[in-house]
C-alpha positions in Angstrom: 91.3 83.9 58.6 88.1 83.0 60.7 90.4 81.4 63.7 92.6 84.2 63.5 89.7 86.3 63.8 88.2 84.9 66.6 91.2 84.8 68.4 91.6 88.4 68.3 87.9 88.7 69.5 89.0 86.6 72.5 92.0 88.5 72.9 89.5 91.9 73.1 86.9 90.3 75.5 89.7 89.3 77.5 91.7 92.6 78.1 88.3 94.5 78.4 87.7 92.2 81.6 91.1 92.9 82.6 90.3 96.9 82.2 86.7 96.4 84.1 88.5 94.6 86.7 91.4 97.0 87.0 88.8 99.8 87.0 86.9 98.5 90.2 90.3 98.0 92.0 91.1 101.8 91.0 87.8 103.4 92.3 87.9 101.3 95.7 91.4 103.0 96.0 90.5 106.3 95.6 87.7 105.4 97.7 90.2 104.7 100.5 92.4 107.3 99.8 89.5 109.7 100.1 88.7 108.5 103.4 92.3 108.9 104.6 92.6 111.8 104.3 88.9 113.0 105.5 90.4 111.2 108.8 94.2 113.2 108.7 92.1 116.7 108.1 89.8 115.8 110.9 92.3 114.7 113.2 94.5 117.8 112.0 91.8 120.5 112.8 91.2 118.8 116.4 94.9 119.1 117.3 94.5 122.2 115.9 91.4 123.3 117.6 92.8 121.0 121.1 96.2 123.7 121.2 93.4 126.7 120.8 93.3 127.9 124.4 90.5 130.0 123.1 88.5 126.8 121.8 86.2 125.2 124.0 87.2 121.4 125.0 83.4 120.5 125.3 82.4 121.3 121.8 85.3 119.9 120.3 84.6 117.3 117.3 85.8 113.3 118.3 88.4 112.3 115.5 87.5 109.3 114.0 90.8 106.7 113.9 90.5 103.7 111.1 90.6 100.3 112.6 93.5 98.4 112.4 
């Protein structure tokens, strides 16, 4: 009963590493994806803003591109 015990305490320490570790991944993800898509609406509104005729070229925000 005591082996079987700690093996299922293993078993728990071991999947909650697993979850920590799978947690991390996800948040860096959505970190990305956050950042994606800052840089698609940015670059959307300066198209937007560049086919304006009414818009001012000068005062125009520069897009910022991810490196590749």
């Amino acid at each position: 009963r005591s082996r079987k015990n700690q093996l299922m305490y293993e078993s728990i320490s071991e999947l909650q590493r697993k979850e920590k570790a799978i947690q991390e991944h996800n948040n860096l993800l959505e970190k990305q994806i956050k950042e994606k898509e800052k840089v698609v609406v940015q670059h959307s509104l300066w198209n937007q803003q560049s086919h304006d005729p009414s818009a001012s070229s000068f005062l125009l925000p520069q897009p910022v591109l991810p490196c590749l």
